[in-house]
RODO-2510 file (C-alpha; in nm, 4 decimals, decimal comma):
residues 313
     n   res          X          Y          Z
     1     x    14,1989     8,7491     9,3481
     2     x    13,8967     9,0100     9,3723
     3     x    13,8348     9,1623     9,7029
     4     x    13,5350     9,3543     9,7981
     5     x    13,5647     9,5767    10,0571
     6     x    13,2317     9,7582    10,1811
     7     x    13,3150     9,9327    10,4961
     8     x    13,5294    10,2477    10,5183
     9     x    13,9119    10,1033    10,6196
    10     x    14,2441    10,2971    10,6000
    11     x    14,3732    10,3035    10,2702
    12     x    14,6924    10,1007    10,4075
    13     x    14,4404     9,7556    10,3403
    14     x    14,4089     9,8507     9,9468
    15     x    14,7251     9,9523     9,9375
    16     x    14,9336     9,6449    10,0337
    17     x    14,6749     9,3988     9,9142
    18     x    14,7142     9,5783     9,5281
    19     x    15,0784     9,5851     9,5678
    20     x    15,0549     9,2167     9,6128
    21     x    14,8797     9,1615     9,3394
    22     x    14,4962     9,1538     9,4476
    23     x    14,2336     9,3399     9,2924
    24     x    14,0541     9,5562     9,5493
    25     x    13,7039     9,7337     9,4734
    26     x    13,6662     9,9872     9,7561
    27     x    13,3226    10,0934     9,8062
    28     x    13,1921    10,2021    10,1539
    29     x    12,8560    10,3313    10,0159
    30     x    12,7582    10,0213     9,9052
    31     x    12,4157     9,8709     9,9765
    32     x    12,3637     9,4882    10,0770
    33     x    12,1757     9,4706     9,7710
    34     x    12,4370     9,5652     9,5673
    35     x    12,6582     9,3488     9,7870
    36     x    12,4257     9,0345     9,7006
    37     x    12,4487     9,1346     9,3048
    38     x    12,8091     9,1431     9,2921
    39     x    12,9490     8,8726     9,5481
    40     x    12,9513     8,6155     9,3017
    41     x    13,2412     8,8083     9,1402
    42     x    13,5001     8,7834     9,3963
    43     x    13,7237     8,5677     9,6098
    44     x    13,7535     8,8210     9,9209
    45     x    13,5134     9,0696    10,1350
    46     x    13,6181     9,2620    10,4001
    47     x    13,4239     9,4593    10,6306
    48     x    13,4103     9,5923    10,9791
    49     x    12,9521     9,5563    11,0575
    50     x    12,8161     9,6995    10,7755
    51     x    12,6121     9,4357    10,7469
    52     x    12,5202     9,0773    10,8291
    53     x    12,7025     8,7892    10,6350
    54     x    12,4379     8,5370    10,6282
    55     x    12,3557     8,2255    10,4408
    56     x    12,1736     8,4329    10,1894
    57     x    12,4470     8,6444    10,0916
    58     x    12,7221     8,3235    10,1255
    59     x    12,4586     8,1269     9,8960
    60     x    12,5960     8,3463     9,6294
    61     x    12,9129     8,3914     9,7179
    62     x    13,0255     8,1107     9,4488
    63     x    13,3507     8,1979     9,4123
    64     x    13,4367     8,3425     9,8003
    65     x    13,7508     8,2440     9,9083
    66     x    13,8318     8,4935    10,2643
    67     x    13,5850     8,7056    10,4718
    68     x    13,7790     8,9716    10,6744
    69     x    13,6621     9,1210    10,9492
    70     x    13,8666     9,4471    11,0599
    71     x    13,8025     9,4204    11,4575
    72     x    13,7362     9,1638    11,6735
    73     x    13,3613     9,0507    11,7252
    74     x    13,2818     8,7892    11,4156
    75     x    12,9070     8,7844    11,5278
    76     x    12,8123     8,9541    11,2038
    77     x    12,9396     8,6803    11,0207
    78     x    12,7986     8,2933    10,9923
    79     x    13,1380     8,1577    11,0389
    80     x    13,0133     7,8232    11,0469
    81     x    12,8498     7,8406    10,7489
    82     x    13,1500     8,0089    10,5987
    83     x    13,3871     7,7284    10,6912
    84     x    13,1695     7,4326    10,5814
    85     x    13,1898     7,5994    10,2651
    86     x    13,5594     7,6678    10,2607
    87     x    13,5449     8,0590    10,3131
    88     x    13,8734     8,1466    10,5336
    89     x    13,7498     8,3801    10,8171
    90     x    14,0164     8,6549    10,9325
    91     x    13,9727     8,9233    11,2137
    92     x    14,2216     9,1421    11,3345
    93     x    14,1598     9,2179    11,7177
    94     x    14,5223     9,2745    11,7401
    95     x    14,4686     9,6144    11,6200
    96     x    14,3098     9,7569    11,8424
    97     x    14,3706     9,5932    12,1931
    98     x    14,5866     9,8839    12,3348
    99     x    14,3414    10,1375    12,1782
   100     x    14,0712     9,9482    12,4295
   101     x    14,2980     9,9033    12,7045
   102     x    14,3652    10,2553    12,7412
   103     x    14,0236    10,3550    12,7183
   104     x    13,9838    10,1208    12,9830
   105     x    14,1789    10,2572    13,2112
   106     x    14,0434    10,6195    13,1023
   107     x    13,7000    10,5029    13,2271
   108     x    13,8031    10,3235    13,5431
   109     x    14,0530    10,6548    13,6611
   110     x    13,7556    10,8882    13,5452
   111     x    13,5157    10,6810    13,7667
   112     x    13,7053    10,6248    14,0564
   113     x    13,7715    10,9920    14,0574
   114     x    13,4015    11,1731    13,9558
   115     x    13,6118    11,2935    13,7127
   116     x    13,3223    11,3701    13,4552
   117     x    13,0674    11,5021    13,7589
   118     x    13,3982    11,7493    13,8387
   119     x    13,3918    11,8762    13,5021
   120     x    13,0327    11,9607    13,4806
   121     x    13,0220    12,1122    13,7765
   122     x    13,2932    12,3761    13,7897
   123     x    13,1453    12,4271    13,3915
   124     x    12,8687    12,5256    13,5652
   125     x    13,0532    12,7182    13,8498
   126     x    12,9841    12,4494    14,1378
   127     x    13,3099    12,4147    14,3246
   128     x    13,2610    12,1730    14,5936
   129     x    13,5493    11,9620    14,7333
   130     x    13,3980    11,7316    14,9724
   131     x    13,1363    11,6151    14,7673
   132     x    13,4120    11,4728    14,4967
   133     x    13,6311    11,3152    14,7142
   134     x    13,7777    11,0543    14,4523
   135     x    13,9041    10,6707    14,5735
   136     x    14,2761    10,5256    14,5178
   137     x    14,3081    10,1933    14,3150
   138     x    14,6300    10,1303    14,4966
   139     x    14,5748     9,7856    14,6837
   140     x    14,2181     9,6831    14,4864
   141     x    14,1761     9,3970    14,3033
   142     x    14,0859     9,4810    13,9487
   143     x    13,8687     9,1086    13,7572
   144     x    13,8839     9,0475    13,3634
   145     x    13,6989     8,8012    13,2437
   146     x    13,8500     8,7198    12,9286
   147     x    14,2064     8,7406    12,8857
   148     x    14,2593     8,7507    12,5057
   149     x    14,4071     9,0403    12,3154
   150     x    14,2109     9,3261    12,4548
   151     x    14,2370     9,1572    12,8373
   152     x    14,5706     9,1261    12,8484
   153     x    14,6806     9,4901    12,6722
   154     x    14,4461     9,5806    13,0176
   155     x    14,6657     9,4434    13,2142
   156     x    14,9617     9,5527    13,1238
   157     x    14,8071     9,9110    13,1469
   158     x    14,7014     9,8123    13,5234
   159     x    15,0692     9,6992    13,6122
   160     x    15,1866    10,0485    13,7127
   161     x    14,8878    10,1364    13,9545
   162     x    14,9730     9,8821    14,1988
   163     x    14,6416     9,6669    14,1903
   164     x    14,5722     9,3166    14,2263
   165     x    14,5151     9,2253    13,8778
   166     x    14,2985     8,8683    13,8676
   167     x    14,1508     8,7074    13,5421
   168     x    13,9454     8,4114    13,4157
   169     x    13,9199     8,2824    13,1113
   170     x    13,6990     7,9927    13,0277
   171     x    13,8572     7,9062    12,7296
   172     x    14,2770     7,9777    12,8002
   173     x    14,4833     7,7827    13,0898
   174     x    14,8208     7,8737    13,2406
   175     x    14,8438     8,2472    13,1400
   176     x    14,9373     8,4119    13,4913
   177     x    15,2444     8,5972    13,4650
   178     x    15,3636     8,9249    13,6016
   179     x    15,0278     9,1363    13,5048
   180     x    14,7856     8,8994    13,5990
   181     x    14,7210     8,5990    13,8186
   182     x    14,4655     8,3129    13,6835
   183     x    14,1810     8,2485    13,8682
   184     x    13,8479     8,0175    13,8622
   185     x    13,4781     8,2524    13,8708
   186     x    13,4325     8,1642    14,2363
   187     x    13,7482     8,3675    14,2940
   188     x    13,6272     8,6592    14,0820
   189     x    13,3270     8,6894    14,2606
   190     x    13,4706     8,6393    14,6261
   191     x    13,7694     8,9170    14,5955
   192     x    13,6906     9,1494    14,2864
   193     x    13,6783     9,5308    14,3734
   194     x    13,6080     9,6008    13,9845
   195     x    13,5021     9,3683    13,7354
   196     x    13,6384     9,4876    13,3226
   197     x    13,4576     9,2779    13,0592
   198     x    13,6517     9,1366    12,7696
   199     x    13,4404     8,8792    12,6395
   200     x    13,3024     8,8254    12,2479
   201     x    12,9337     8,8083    12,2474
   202     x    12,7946     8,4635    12,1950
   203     x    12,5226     8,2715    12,3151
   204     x    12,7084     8,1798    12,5855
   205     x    12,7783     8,5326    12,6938
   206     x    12,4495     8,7014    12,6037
   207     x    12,3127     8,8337    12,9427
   208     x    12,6284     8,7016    13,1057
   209     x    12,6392     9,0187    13,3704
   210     x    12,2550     8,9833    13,4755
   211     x    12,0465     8,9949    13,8366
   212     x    12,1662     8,6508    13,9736
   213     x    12,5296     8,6914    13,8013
   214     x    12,5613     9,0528    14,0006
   215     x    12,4338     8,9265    14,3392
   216     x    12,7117     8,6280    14,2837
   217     x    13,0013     8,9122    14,4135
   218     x    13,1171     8,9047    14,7848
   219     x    13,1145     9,2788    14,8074
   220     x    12,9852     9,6001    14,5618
   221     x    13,1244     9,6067    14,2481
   222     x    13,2715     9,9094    13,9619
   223     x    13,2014     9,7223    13,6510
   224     x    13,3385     9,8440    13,3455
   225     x    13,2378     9,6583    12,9854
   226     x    13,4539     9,7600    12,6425
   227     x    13,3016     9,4140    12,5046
   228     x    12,9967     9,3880    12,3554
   229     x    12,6538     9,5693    12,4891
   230     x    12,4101     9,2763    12,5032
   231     x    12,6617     9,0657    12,7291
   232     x    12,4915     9,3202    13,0224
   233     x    12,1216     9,3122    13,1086
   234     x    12,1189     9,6684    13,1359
   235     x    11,7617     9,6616    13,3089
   236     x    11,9672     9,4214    13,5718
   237     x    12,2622     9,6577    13,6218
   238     x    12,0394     9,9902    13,6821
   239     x    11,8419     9,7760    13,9745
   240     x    12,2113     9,7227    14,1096
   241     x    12,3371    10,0520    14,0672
   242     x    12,0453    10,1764    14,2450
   243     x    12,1200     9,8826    14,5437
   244     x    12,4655     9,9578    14,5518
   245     x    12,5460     9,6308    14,4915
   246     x    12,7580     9,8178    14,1828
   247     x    12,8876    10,1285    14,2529
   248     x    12,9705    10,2407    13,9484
   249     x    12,9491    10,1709    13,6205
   250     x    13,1267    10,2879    13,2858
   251     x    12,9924    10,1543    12,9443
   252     x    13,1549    10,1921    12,6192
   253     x    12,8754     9,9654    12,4922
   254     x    12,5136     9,9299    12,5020
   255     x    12,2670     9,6448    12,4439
   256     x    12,0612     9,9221    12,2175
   257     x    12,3265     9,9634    11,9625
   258     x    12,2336     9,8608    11,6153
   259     x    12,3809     9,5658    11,4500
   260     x    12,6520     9,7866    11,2694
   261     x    12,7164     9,9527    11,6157
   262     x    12,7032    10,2717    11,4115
   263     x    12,4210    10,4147    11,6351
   264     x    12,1731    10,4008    11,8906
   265     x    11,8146    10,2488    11,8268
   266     x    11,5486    10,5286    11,8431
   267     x    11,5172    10,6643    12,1024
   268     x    11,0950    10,6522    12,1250
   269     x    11,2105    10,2644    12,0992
   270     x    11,4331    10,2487    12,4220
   271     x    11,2688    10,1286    12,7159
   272     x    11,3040    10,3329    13,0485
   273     x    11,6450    10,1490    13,1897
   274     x    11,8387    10,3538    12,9552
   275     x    11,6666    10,7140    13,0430
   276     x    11,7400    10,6240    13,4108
   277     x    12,1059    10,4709    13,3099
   278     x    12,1761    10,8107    13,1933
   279     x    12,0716    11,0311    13,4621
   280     x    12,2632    10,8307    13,7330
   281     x    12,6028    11,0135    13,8055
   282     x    12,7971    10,7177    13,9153
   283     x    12,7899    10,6246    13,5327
   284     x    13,0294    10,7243    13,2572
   285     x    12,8602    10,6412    12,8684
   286     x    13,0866    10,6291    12,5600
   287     x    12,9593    10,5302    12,1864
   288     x    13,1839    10,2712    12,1384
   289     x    13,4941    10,4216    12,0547
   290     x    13,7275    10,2583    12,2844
   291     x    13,8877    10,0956    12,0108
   292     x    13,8378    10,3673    11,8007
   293     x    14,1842    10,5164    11,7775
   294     x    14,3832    10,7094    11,4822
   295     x    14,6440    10,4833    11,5947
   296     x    14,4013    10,1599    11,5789
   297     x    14,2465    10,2940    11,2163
   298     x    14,5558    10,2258    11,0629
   299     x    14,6866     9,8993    11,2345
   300     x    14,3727     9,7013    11,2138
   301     x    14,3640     9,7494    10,8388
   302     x    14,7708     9,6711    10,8233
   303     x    14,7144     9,3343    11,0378
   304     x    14,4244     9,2323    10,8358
   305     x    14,6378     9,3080    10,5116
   306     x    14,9374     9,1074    10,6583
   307     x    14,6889     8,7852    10,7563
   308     x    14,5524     8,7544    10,4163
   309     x    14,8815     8,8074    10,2132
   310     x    15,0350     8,5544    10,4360
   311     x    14,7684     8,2741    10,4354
   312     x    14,7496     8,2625    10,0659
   313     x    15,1344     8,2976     9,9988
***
């Protein structure tokens, strides 16, 4: 088979996928027009979110036989279309789960102890104690919602700290165990001390974390999202932050990214919530790297590699 893969991916992908036999066309730099000329060529496309596989470019994809997605997220791909037309869709979020659950944990620590505001500070020769007093997660309940791949590699990184580590999952049943216990929303929302996001974006979870969502929780809130940026109304969660309802806040994802995540939308175009999101010092911003890991580079490509070999053994 012919694969086409137009994102940049550790070589490891080509590499295995040649050795078995395939015939892989690496080209990053590709354009989608390019993309739409030479689809009809080839059984297999991989790509991270390049670009947008839609039903005009799967209307030519005659011959298309497997679209892989390195990562988790398939929103940039019609996989319904895709299936009613007998394209295989892969992902590979098992690459890069303990990448995110690290960073995770990276943002909660740094939040919980003004770790970033410290830094600044004594940069700027500001030494002041008091003022940066940080608070213990010992004895706190830490909320996922979602406990798939990147959820539970969380938890396991919570297990040491001595928290209370709750989860629900709409979609998975029976999973407590000795990171986690299982528990319905109304639970979330009566006991969590910090809520951690680990949800795909869909229409079901667009604007999930918005005004009437927020005021749902029994007491303030540190709410920490490694998901997807539009599952937070971010106009919603500045209004809170200012309330107190949320106390803090760390974001490796924004509702402005652009649909390849690859950067921010102008910044003439971003309306005022995200100039005051910045400014507030209870917030910690990261350009979605959490997954972004030498470490994750190479396994997402080696997973995605192994699911395709295997399917069409």
């Amino acid at each position: 088979m012919r694969v086409l893969v137009i994102d940049p991916v550790h070589e490891i992908l080509m590499k295995s996928l040649s050795e078995k036999g395939y015939r892989v066309d690496y080209v990053p730099d590709i354009t989608r027009d390019e993309v739409l000329n030479s689809i009809p060529n080839y059984e297999g496309l991989v790509l991270r979110s390049k670009m947008v596989v839609d039903s005009q470019l799967l209307e030519r994809a005659s011959r298309l036989r497997f679209i892989g997605r390195i990562g988790s997220g398939m929103e940039n791909i019609d996989v319904a279309l895709a299936r009613k037309n007998q394209i295989q869709c892969f992902n590979s979020p098992e690459g890069n789960r303990d990448a995110v659950g690290e960073h995770a944990l990276g943002l909660l620590l740094s939040l919980m102890n003004k770790i970033p505001r410290c830094d600044r500070e004594v940069r700027s020769g500001k030494w002041d104690r008091e003022a940066n007093r940080g608070t213990e997660l010992k004895g706190r309940t830490v909320a996922l919602i979602g406990y798939g791949n990147t959820g539970s590699a969380f938890a396991r990184k919570l297990s040491g700290l001595e928290v209370h580590t709750i989860a629900f999952d709409k979609y998975r049943y029976g999973f407590s165990g000795a990171y986690v216990q299982e528990k319905n929303m109304e639970e979330v929302f009566d006991q969590a001390d910090v809520l951690s996001l680990h949800v795909p974006l869909t229409e079901e979870t667009r604007y999930m974390v918005d005004d009437a969502f927020i005021r749902r929780f029994r007491k303030p809130i540190v709410l920490i999202n490694t998901s997807r940026g539009e599952v937070v109304r971010t106009s919603d969660l500045v209004a809170h932050l200012k309330e107190g309802t949320i106390r803090a806040a760390a974001l490796d994802v924004l509702e402005y990214e652009s649909k390849t995540f690859e950067k921010l939308h102008r910044v003439q175009d971003l309306p005022s919530h995200f100039t005051e999101l910045t400014a507030m010092e209870q917030v910690i911003l990261t350009p979605h790297v959490a997954g972004w890991t030498h470490e994750s580079y190479r396994k997402l490509s080696e997973i995605m590699a192994r699911k395709i070999i295997m399917h069409f053994e």
